[in-house]
C-alpha positions as CSV (number, residue, x, y, z in Angstrom):
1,X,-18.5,0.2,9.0
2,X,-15.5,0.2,6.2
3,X,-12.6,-0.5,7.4
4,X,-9.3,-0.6,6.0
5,X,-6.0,-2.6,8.0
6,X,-2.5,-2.7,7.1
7,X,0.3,-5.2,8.3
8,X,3.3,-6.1,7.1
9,X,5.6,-3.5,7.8
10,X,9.1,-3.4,9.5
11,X,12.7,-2.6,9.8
12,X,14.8,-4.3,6.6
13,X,18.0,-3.8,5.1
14,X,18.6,-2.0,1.8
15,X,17.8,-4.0,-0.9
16,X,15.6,-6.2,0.7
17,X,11.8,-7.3,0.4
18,X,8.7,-6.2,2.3
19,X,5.1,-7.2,0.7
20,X,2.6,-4.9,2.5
21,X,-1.2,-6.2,2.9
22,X,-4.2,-4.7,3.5
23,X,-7.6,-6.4,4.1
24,X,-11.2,-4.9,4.1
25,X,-14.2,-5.1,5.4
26,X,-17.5,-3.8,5.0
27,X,-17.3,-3.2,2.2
28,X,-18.3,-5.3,-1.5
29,X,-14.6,-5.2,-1.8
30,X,-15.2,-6.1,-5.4
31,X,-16.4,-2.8,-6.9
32,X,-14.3,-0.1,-5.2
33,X,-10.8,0.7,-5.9
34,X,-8.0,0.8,-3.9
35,X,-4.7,2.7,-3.4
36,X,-1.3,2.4,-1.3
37,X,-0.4,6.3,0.0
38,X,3.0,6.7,1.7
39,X,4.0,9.5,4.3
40,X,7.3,10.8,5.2
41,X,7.9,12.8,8.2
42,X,6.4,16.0,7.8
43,X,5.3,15.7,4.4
44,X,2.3,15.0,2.8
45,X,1.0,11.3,1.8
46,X,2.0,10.9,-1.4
47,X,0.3,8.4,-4.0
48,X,2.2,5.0,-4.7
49,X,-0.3,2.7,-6.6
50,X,-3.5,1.9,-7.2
51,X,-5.8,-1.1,-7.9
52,X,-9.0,-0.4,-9.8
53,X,-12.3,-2.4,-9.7
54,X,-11.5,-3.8,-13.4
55,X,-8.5,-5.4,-12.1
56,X,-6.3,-2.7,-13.1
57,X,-2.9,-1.8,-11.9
58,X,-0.7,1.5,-11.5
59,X,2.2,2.2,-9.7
60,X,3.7,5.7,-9.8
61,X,6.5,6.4,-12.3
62,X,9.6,6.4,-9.8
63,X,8.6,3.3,-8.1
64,X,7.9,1.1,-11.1
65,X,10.5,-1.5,-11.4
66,X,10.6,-2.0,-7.4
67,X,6.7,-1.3,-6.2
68,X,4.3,-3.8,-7.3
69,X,0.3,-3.8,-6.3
70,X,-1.9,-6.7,-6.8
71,X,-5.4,-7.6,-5.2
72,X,-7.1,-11.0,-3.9
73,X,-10.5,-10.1,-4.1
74,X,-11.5,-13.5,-2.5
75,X,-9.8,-12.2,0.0
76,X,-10.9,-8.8,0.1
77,X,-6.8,-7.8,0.3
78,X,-5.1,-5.5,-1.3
79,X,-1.2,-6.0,-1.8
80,X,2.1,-4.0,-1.8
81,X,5.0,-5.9,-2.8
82,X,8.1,-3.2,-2.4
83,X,11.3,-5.3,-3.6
84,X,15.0,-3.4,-3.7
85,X,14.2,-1.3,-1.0
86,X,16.1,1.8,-0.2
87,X,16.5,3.9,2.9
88,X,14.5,6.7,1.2
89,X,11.7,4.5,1.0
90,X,11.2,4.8,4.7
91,X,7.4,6.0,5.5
92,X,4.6,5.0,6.8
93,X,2.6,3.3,4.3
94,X,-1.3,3.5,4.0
95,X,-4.2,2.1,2.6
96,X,-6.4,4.4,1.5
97,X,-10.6,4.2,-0.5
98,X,-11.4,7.5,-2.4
99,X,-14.7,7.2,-2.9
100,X,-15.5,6.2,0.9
101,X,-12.7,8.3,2.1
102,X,-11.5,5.6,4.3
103,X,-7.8,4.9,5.1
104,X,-6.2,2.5,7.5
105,X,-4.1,2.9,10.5
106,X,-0.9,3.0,8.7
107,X,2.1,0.6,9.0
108,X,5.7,1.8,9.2
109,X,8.6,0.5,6.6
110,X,12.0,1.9,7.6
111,X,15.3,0.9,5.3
112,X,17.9,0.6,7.3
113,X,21.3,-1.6,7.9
């Protein structure tokens, strides 16, 4: 069974640091992508960044320069590292395979002083 866990979420002042992880399992972590998907109330989950396979790395266009994604595949983890953080960047934040459809349970980031 796939599955996909979050942690790292909380409450932080603006401008501050959060780095969002997600581990796998049962999966050959290796060969699948992986994406971070964010959720504001009542909207849709929205894309943030994406990990491929090869080791490549996206973050969408308004988050570049504050949203960075990496990925230990050792550790079968998958990274979010959100720096600057604003009150609008408060969500819950998921974890989420495309081709296995599989996302995690979500963990919450609120911006707040």
């Amino acid at each position: 069974q796939v599955q996909l866990v979050e942690s790292g979420g909380g409450l932080v002042q603006p401008g501050g640091s959060l780095r969002l992880s997600c581990a796998a399992s049962g999966l050959d972590f290796t060969w699948y992508s992986l994406s971070w998907y964010r959720q504001f109330p009542g909207k849709e989950r929205e894309l943030v960044a994406v990990a491929t396979s090869k080791g490549m790395t996206r973050v969408v266009d308004s988050l570049k320069g504050r949203f960075t994604i990496s990925r230990d595949d050792a550790k079968k983890t998958v990274y979010l590292q959100m720096n600057n953080l604003r009150p609008e960047d408060t969500a819950i934040y998921y974890c989420h395979q495309v081709a296995l459809n599989v996302w995690g349970q979500g963990t919450q980031v609120t911006v707040s002083s």
